[in-house]
C-alpha positions as CSV (number, residue, x, y, z in Angstrom):
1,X,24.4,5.2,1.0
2,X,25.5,5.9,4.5
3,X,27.1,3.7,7.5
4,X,23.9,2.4,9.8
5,X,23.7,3.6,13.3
6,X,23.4,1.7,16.0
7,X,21.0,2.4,19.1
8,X,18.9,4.2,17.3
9,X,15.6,5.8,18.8
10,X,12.9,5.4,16.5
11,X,9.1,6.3,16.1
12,X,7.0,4.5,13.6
13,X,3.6,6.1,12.2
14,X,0.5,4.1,12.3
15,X,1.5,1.6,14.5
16,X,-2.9,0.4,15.0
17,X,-2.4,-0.9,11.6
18,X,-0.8,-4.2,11.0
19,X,2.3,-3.3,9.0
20,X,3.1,-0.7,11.6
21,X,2.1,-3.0,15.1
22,X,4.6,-5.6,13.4
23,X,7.3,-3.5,12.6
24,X,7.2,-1.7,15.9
25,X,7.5,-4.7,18.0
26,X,10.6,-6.4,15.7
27,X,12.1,-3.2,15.9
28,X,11.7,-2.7,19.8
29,X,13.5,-6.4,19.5
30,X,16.3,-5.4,17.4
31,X,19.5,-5.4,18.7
32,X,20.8,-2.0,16.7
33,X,17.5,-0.4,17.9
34,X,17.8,1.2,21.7
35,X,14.0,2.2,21.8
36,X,11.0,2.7,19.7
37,X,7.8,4.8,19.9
38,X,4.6,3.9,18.2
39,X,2.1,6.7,17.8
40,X,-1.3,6.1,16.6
41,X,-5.1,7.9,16.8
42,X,-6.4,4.1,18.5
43,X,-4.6,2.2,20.7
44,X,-3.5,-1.1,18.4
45,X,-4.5,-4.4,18.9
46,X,-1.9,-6.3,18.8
47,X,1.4,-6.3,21.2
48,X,3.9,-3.9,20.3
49,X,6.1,-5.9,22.7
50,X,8.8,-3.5,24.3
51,X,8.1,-0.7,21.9
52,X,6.4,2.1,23.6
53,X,2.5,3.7,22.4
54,X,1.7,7.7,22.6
55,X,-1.9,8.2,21.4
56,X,-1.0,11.4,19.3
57,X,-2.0,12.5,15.7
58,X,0.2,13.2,12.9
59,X,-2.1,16.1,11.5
60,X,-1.2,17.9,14.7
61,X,2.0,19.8,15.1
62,X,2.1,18.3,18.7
63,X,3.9,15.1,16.9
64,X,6.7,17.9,16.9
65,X,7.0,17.3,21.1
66,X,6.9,13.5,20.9
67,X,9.7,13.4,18.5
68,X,11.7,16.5,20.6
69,X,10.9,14.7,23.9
70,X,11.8,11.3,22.6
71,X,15.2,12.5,21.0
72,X,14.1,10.3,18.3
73,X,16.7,9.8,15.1
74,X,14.7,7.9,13.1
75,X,11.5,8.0,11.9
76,X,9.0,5.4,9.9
77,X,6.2,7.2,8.4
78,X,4.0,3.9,7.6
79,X,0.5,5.8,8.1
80,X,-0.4,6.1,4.6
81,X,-3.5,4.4,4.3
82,X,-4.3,2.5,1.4
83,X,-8.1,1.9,2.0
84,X,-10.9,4.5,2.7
85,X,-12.7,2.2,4.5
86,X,-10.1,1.7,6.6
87,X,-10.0,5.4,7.7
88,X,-13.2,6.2,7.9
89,X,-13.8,7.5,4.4
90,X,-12.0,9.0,1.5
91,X,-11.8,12.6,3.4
92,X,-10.6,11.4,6.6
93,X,-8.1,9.3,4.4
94,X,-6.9,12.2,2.4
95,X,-6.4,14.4,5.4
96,X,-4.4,11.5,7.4
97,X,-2.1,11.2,4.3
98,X,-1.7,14.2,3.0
99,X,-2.4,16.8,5.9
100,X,-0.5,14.0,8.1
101,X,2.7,14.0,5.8
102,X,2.8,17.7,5.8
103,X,3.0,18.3,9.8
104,X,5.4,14.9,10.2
105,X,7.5,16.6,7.5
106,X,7.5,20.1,9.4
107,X,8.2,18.3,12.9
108,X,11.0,16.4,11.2
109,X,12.1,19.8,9.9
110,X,12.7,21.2,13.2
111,X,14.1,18.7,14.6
112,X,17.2,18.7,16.1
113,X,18.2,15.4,16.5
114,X,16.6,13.3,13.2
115,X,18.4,12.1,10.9
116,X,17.1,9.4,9.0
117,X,13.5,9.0,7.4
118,X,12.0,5.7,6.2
119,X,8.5,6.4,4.1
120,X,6.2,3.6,3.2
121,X,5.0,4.4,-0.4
122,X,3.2,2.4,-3.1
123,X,4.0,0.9,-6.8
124,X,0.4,3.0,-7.0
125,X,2.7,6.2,-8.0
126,X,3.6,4.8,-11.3
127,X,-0.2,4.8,-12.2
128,X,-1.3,2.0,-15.2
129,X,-2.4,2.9,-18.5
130,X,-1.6,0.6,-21.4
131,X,0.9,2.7,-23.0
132,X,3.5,1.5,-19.8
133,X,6.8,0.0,-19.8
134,X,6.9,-3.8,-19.1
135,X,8.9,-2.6,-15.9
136,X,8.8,0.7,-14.1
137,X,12.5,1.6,-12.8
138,X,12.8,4.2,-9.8
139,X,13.5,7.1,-12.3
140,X,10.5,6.5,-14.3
141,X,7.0,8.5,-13.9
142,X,3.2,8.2,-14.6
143,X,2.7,7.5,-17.7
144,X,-0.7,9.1,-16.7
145,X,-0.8,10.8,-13.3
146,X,-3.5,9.0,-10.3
147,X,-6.5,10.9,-10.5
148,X,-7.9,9.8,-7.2
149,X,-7.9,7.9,-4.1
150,X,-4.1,6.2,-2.9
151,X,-2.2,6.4,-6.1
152,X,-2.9,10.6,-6.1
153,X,-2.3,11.1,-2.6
154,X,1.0,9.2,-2.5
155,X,1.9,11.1,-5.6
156,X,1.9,14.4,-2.9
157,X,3.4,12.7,-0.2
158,X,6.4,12.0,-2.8
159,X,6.6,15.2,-3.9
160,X,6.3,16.8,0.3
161,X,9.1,14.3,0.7
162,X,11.5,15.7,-2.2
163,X,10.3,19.0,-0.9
164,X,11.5,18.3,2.7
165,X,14.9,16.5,1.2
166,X,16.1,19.7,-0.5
167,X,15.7,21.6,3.0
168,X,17.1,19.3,4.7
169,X,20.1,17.4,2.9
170,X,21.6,16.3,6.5
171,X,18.9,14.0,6.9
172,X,19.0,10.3,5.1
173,X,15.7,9.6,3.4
174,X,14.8,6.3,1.9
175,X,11.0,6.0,0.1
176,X,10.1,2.3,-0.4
177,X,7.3,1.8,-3.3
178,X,6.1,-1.5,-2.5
179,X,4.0,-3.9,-4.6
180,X,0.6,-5.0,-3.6
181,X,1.0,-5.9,0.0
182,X,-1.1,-9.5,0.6
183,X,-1.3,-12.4,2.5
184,X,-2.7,-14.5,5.2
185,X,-3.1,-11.6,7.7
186,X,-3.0,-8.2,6.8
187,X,-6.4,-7.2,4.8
188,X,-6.3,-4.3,1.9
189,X,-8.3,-3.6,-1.1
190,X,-6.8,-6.3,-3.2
191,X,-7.6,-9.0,-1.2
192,X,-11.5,-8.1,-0.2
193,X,-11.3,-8.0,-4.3
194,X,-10.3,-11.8,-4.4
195,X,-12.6,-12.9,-1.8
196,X,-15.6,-11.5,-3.9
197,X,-18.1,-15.3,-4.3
198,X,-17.8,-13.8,-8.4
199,X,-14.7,-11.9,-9.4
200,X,-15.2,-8.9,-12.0
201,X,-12.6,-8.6,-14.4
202,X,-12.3,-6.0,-17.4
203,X,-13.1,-7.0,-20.7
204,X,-10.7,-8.1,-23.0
205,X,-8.1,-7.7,-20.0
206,X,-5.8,-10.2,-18.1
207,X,-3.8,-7.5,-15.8
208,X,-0.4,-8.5,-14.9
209,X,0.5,-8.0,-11.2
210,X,3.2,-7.9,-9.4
211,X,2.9,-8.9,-5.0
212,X,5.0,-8.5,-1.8
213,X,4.0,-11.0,1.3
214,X,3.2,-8.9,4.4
215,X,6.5,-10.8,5.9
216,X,8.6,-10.0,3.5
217,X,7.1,-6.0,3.2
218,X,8.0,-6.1,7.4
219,X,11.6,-7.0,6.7
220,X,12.3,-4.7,4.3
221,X,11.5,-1.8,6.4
222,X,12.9,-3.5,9.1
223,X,16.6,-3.4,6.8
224,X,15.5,0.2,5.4
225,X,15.4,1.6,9.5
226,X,18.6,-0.4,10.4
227,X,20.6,-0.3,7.1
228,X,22.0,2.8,5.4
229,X,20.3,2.7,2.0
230,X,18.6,5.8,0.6
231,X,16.7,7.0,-2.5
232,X,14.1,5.8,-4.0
233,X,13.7,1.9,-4.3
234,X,10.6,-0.8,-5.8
235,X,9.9,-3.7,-3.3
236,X,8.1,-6.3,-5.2
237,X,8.6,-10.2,-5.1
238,X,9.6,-12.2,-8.2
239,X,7.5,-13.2,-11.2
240,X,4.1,-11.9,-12.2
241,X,0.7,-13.1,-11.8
242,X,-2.3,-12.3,-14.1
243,X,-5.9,-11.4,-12.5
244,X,-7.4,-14.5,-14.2
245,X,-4.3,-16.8,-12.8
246,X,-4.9,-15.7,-9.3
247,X,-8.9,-16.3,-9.5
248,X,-8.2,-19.7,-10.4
249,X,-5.9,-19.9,-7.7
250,X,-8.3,-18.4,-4.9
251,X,-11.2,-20.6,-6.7
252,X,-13.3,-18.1,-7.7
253,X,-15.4,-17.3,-11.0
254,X,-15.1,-14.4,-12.8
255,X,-17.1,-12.4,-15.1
256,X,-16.2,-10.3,-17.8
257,X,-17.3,-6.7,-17.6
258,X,-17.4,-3.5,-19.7
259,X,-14.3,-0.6,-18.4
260,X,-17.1,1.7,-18.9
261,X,-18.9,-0.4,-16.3
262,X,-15.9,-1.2,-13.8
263,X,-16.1,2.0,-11.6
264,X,-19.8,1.9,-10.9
265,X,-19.8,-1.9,-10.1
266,X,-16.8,-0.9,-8.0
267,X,-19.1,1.5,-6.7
268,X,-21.8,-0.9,-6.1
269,X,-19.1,-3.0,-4.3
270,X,-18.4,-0.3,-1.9
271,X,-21.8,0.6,-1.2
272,X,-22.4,-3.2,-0.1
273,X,-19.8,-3.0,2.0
274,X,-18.0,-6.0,0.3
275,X,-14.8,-3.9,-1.8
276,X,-14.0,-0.4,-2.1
277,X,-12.0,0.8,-5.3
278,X,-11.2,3.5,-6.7
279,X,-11.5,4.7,-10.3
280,X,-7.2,4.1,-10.6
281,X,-7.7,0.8,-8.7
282,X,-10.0,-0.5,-11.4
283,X,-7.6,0.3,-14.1
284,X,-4.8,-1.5,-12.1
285,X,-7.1,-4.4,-12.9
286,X,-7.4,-3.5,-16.5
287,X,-3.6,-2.6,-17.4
288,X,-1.4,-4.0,-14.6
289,X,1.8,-3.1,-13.9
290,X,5.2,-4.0,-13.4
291,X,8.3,-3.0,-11.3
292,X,12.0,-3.5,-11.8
293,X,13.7,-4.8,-8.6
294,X,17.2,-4.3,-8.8
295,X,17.7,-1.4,-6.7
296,X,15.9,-3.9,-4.4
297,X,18.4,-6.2,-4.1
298,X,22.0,-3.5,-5.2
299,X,21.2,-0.8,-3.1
300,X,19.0,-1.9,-0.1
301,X,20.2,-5.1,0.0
302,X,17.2,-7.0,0.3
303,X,15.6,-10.6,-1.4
304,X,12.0,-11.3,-0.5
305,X,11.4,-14.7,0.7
306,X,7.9,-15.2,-1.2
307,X,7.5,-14.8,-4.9
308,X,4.6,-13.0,-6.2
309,X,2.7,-16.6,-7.1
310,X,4.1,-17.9,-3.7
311,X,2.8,-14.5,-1.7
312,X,-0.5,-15.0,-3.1
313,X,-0.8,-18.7,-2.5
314,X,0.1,-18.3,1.3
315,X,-3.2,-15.7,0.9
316,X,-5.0,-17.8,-0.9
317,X,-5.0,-20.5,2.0
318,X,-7.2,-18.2,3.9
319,X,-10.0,-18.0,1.4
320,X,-12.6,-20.1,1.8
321,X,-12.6,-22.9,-0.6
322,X,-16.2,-23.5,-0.9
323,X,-17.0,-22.8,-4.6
324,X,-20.9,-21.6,-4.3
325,X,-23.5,-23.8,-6.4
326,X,-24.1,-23.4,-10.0
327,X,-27.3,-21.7,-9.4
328,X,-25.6,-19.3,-6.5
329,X,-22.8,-18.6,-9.8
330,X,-25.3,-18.1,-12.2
331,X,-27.9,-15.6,-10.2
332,X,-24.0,-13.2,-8.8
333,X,-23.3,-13.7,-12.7
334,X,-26.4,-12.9,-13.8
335,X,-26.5,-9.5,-11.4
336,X,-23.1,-8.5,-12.2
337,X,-23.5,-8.5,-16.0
338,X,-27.4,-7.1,-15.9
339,X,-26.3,-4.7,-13.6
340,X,-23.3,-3.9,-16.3
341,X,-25.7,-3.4,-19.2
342,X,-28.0,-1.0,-17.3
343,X,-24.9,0.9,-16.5
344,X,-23.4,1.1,-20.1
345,X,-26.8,2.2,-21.5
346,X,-27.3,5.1,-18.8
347,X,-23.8,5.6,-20.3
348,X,-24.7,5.5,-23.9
349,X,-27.7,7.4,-23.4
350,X,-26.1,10.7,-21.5
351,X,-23.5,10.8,-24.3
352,X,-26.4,11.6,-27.0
């Protein structure tokens, strides 16, 4: 760990995103911060308060002139996009994390005057497969490698990041892998999932699951630009919470459904326009996952406000609390589970 500099110039990736708009603007309002630059595809929605916007891309080397021209010491890469949707589809996602990482990385490589790097990375990378520690530390891999969507591209944005450390050692580089990201606000993945009117959950499974509230996620990047940690470090709050806990918390029923049949409901899900996940997503749901904290709190020096229960309470307030009518239950029930069957037998049948 280094000394923190102050008046530092910094740019911040994907700032038409929540996460990013936020952190921009608090930033822009720090006092150890002298400026900050927001680049983007869109314009964002929200103020970015006295932090400045450049519409420019991250897949194109030009982000090598914004950082030159802005004599920017610090950058936030916090465009890795969790969601397909989101992006436009699973190829434009791919190519905004991946292809993005890669020219950020090269730009950062030439640059002259960077010299710290804060990346925005997921608990995703540790994958979930039921042969996994209670707790994943830092140091710990896969116990089986993401296959698709966000967990396997974050797995190459690590790996372009360890790349770009060993060429340049000068530079400071901390990687934050934070928890499931949730709350009142900010919408991802996990929480179109909970706001399904009939929740499906693996059978035979209860995942555990581990949260960060979008506040607390914001202030930890907010210390990881302004303090001096570096490394690797899990951002999760305290406690777990099991998939059938937070139904009951969000007031929703759940079905049980086959693992063989998870991926194509999924896919059903997706093609309704109502969730999209991913194969590794789905056995997230099955397996869980869990993340020791203490570099959290040792080395960056950072206590999340929310719990995991309290993070998704404060989400659960915006769900609507309307439980549907028995008949409504019973007919999404009834679809979800008939749909399930067909899908097993098609299953069944093409392995004969």
């Amino acid at each position: 760990m280094r000394e923190a500099r102050v008046g530092q110039v910094v740019l911040v990736t994907g700032v038409s995103r929540y996460l990013g708009g936020v952190l921009a603007r608090r930033l822009a309002a720090s006092p150890d911060v002298e400026r900050v630059i927001g680049v983007d595809v869109i314009p964002p929605p929200r103020d970015l308060g006295e932090a400045e916007f450049i519409r420019a891309d991250i897949r194109n080397p030009m982000i090598g002139k914004v950082i030159a021209q802005g004599d920017v010491d610090t950058v936030v890469h916090a465009n890795v996009i969790a969601t397909p949707t989101f992006a436009g589809g699973r190829t434009p996602q791919k190519e905004i994390n991946v292809i993005g990482t890669m020219q950020l990385l090269a730009a950062c490589q030439k640059s002259e005057t960077v010299r710290r790097l804060v990346v925005k990375s997921t608990a995703a990378v540790y994958g979930s497969t039921p042969r996994d520690p209670a707790m994943f530390t830092e140091e710990m891999t896969a116990k089986r490698l993401p296959a698709s969507g966000f967990g396997k591209d974050s797995i190459e944005v690590e790996g372009y990041v360890r790349g770009f450390a060993r060429r340049r050692p000068d530079i400071d580089i901390l990687t934050l892998r934070f928890a499931n990201i949730i709350g009142p606000r900010i919408r991802t993945s996990i929480t179109d999932y909970f706001n399904l009117p009939v929740i499906p959950v693996p059978l035979g499974h209860d995942a555990r699951m581990q949260f960060v509230h979008e506040e607390d996620a914001i202030s930890a990047l907010l210390r990881g630009v302004t303090g001096g940690a570096d490394g690797v470090v899990n951002v999760a709050g305290d406690g777990v919470l099991t998939v059938m806990q937070a139904a009951a918390i969000v007031r929703r029923p759940f079905v049980m459904v086959p693992m063989a049949a998870a991926g194509p409901i999924a896919q059903m899900g997706k093609r309704l326009g109502l969730v999209d996940f991913s194969a590794d997503q789905m056995s997230f749901l099955a397996f869980g996952r869990g993340m020791d904290t203490t570099a959290m709190r040792e080395v960056l020096g950072f206590s999340p406000t929310y719990s995991t229960r309290a993070a998704f309470e404060d989400f659960a307030r915006t769900v609507s609390p309307v439980v549907p009518s028995l008949d409504a239950v019973t007919g999404a029930v009834g679809g979800v589970v008939g749909t399930a069957q067909q899908l097993v037998g098609r299953a069944t049948k093409g392995v004969r």
